[in-house]
N, C-alpha and C positions, 0 to 999 in steps of 0.2 A: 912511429906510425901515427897517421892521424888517420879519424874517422869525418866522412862527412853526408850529410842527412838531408835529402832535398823531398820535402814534402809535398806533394800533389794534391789537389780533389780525389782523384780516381787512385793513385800510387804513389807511393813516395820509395825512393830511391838513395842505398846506404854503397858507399863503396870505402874502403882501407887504401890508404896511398903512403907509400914508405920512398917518402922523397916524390920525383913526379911519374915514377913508378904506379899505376893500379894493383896492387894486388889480388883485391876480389871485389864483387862488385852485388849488389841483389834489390829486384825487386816485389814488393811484398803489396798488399794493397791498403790501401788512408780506411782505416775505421776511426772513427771519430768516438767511438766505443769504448775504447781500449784501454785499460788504465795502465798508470805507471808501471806496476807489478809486472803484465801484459808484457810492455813493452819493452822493459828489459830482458826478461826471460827471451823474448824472442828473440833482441841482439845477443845475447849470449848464447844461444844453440845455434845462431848462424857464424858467429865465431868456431864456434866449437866444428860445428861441419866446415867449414873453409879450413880449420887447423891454424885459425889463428889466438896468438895470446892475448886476451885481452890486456891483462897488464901492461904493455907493451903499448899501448893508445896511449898518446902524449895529447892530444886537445880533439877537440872537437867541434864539427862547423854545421850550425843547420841553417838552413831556409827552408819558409812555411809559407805556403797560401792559405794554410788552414788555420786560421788563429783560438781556431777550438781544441787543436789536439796541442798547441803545444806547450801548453802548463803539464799537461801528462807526461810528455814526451822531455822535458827539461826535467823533470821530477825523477824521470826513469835513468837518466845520463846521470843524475849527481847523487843514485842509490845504488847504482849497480856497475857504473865505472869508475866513479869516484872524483869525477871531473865536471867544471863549471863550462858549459856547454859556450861557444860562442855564437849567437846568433843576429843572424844579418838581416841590419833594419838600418833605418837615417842613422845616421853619423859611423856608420863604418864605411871607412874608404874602397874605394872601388876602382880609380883611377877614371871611370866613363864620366862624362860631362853631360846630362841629361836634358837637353833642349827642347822639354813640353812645358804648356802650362805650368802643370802641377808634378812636378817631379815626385812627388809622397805616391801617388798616385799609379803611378810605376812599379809592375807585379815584382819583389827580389829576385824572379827566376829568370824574369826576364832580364833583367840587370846583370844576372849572374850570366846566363849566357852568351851577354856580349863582352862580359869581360871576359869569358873564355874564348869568344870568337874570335876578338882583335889581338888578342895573346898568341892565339895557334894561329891565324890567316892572315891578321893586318887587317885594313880598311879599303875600300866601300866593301863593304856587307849587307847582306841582307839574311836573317835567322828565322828558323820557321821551325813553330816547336809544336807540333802534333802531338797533342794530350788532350786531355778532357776537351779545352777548345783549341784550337790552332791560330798561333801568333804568329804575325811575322816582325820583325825589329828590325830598321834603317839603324847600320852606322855611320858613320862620314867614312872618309878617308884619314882625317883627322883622330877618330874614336872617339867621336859626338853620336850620344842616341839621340837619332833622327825626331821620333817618333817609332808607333806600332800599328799595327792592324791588327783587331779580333773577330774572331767567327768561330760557329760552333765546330765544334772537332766532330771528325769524319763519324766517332761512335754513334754520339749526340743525335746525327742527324738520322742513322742507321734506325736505331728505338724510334726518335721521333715516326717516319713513317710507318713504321710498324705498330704503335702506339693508336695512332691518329687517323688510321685508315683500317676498318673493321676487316676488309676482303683481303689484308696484304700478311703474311706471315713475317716471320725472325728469320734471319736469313744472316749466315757469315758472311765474314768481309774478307774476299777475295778478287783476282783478277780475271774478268770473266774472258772465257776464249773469243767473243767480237762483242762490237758495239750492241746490233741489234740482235736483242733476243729472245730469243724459241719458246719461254716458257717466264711466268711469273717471277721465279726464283734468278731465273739467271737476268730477266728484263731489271729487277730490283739491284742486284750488283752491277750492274751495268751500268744504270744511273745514278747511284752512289759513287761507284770507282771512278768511273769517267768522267763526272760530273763534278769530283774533288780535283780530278787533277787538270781539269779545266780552269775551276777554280784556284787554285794552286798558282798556274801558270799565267792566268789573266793577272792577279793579284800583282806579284813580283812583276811583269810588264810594264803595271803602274805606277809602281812604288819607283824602278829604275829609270824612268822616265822623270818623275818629280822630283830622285833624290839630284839631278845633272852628272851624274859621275860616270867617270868608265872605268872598264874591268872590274863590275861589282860581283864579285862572289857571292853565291846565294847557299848555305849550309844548312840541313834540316837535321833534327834529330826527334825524340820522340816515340813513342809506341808503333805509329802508323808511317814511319817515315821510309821505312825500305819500301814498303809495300807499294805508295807512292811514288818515289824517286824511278820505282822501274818503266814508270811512262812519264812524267815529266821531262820536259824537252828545257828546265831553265836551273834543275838541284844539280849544283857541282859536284856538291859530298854531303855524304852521309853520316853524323857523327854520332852516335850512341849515349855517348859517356861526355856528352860535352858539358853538362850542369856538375856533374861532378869534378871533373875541371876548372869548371868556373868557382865553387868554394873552395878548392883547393888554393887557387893564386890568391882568392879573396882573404883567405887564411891566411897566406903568407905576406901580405899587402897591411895584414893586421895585428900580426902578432908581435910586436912590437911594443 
């Protein structure tokens, strides 16, 4: 079994794969707080609740946007599983051909979920990861990263009004029954909800207009991505577990 560790701003994300099998999967949230002790103990009671052995973990694969938690976090894998973590940064292979400027510059997740995406779909691609902000990533047909697009994620912008606007309350993020509406609360989801997947959909438009390609599949995964997909008129599929995916082959592409 391998473990693999994809760390977020907002959540980072642990799943067990025994071959390209998932076995169990969890999301917990990024404290930047936490110390190694912390963070072991906690993978080891989420083993223990899944009824998995830890002994049984043969390597381990993280990617971090957080580059503050993961001296903790490498510190807690080589006290409490007893293994030299692999983590993915320049010079681990990937198999993508990254055609920006500055390729360093290129978030790992993002990286990682295009190597998961032209793995599971093939190419033209387009990847849209709803988290803290929401990306999208052009692949070729080829599996060249195009380029990406960022913007703030659906939360982000949720607080922000609420924050910035003394008369406007906190309000969940749900799909309100119409456009126009009746009342404060539902008038705020309304142009939230409908206002991302506007955005959403305009985005990708553009993006498969500039990248020349046909039959581009466009894949979301993410926090916010079902929620989304149920009124977007341009997400094929929906994939959950696609980053987890993506270090899994990255593992395999490097263990060697």
């Amino acid at each position: 079994m391998i473990l693999v560790i994809d760390v977020g701003n907002t959540h980072t994300l642990l799943g067990v794969f025994e071959g390209k099998e998932l076995l169990a999967n969890w999301r917990i949230s990024t404290d930047r707080e936490r110390s190694a002790d912390e963070l072991g103990m906690l993978m080891l009671n989420l083993f223990a609740y899944g009824k998995l052995n830890v002994e049984e973990i043969e390597a381990v694969v993280v990617a971090s946007v957080v580059p503050s938690l993961l001296y903790s976090l490498e510190h807690s894998i080589k006290k409490y599983l007893k293994l030299e973590p692999m983590i993915i940064g320049p010079g681990t292979k990937t198999g993508i051909n990254i055609r920006c400027q500055n390729p360093k510059e290129v978030g790992v997740d993002k990286i990682v979920n295009a190597v998961a995406g032209y793995e599971m779909y093939g190419g033209p691609l387009i990847i849209i990861d709803m988290g803290t902000a929401t990306t999208f990533c052009a692949i070729s047909a080829k599996g060249e990263y195009l380029g990406n697009v960022i913007c703030p994620g659906i939360k982000i912008s949720t607080e922000a009004l609420y924050q910035k606007a003394a008369m406007l309350p906190r309000i969940d993020l749900v799909k309100p029954d119409s456009v126009i509406g009746k009342n404060t609360v539902a008038s705020m989801q309304s142009g939230i909800f409908y206002g991302y997947v506007g955005k959403v959909d305009y985005i990708v438009k553009r993006m498969k207009h500039e990248m020349k390609e046909t039959n581009v599949r466009v894949i979301a995964t993410g926090g916010f991505s079902r929620l989304i997909a149920e009124e977007s008129q341009v997400i094929t599929e929906v994939n959950s577990t696609l980053t987890l995916n993506g270090l899994r082959i990255v593992y395999e592409r490097n263990k060697n």
